[in-house]
C-alpha positions in Angstrom: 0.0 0.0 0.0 0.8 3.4 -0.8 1.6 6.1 1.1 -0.5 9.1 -0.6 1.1 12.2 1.6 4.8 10.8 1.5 4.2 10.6 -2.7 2.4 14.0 -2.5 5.2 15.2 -0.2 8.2 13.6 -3.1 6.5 15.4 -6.1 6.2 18.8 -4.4 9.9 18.2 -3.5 10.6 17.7 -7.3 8.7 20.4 -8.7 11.3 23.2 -8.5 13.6 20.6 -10.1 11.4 19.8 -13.5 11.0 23.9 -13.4 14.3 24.2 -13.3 14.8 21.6 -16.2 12.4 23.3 -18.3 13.8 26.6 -18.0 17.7 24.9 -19.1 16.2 22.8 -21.9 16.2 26.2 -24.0 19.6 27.4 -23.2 20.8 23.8 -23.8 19.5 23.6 -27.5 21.3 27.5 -28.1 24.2 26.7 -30.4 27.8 26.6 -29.3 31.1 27.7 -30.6 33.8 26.0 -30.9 37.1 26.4 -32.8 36.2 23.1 -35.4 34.9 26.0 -38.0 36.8 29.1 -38.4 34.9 30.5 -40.7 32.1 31.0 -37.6 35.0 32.6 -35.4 35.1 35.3 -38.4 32.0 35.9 -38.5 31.5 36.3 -35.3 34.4 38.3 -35.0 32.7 40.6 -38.0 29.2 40.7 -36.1 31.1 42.6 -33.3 32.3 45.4 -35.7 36.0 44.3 -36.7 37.1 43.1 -39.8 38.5 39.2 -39.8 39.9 38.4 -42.7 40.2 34.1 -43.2 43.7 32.7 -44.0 46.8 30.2 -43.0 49.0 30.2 -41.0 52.5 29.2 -42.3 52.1 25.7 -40.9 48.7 25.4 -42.8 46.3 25.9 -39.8 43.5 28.5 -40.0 44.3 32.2 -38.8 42.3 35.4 -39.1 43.4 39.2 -39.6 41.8 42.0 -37.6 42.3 45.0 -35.8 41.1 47.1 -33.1 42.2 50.4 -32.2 43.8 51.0 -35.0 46.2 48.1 -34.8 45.9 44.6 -36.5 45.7 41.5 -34.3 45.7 37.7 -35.1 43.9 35.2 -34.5 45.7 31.7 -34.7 44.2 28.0 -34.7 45.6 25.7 -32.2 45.4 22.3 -31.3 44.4 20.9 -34.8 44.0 17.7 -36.7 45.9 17.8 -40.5 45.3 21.8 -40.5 41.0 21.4 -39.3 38.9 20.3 -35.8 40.7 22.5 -33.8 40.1 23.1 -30.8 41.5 26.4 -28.7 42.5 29.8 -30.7 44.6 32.6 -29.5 44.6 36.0 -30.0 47.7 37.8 -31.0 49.1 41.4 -31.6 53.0 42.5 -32.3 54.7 45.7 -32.0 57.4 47.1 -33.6 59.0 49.6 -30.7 61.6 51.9 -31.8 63.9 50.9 -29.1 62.1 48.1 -27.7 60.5 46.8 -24.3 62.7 46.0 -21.5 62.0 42.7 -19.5 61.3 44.5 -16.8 58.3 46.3 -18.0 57.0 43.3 -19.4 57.3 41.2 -16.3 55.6 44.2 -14.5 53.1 44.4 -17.2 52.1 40.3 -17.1 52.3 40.3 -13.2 49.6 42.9 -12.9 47.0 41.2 -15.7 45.2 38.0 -15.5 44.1 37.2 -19.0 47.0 38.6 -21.2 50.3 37.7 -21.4 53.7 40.0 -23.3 56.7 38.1 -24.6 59.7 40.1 -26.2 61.2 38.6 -29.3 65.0 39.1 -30.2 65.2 42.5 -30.8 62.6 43.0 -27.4 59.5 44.2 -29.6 56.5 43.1 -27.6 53.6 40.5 -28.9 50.6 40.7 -26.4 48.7 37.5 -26.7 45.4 35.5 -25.1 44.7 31.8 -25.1 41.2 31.0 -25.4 39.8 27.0 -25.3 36.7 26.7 -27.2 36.6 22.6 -27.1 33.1 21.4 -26.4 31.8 24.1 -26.8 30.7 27.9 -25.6 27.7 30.1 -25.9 28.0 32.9 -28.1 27.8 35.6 -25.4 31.0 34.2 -23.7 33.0 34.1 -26.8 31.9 37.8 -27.3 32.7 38.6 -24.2 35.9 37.1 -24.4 36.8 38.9 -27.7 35.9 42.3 -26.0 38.4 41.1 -23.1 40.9 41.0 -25.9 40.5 44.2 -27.2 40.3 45.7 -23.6 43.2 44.0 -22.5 45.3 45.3 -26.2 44.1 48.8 -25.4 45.8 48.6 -22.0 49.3 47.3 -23.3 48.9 49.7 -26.0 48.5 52.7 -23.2 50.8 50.7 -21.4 53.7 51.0 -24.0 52.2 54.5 -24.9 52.4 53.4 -28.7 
């Protein structure tokens, strides 16, 4: 035999649970991005105002040209299988400084951010860059967000290095 007030009591205890599941199931069917198709990344890219421009790299892997501020940024592939299906991308800008960045300024520069990074090639010119994983998947407001991250982030090196 039953016991009507302990069931009664079980699906009143589960009710804010299949709400909550109903309210998801939307969300959950919202398309993700991921890095398998570059030629989404651009376009997002393009929906947010900046130009992206599809190419290679020079090992083969898909890259994209764009700019912000006034200065032209990369976009590089990463993790790929025979130059497709890949998986995280980074975003990339270089500077050619006069006299070039010391070390020190740099290590001050990426001990004070979280999400961007400076390295100094041989003749110390700085190249600002941001890894971003998109395997499995994310919605498109968090790869928006993340591109205007990036462009936040370049805009504060460039004041940074007062270019």
């Amino acid at each position: 035999m039953f016991n009507k007030s302990l069931i009664t009591g079980a699906m009143l205890a589960l009710a804010p649970l299949t709400a909550s599941a109903q309210a998801v199931t939307p969300a959950a069917a919202t398309p993700l991005v991921d890095a398998t198709d570059p030629a989404v990344i651009a376009a997002l890219i393009q929906d947010l105002g900046y130009k992206a421009k599809l190419t290679t790299d020079s090992v083969g892997d898909p890259m994209i040209n764009s700019s912000a501020h006034g200065y032209d940024f990369d976009v590089f592939f990463y993790d790929c299988t025979d130059n497709a299906n890949c998986r995280a991308i980074q975003f990339s800008a270089s500077f050619d400084m006069t006299d070039g960045m010391s070390l020190t300024r740099a290590e001050d520069f990426n001990r004070d951010k979280r999400w961007v990074k400076v390295y100094l090639n041989d003749e110390s010119d700085p190249r600002v860059e941001m890894d971003y994983n998109l395997y499995g998947g994310v919605s498109v407001a968090n790869f928006n967000d993340t591109v205007d991250w990036w462009q936040v982030m370049m805009q504060q090196f460039i004041d940074y290095i007062d270019f």
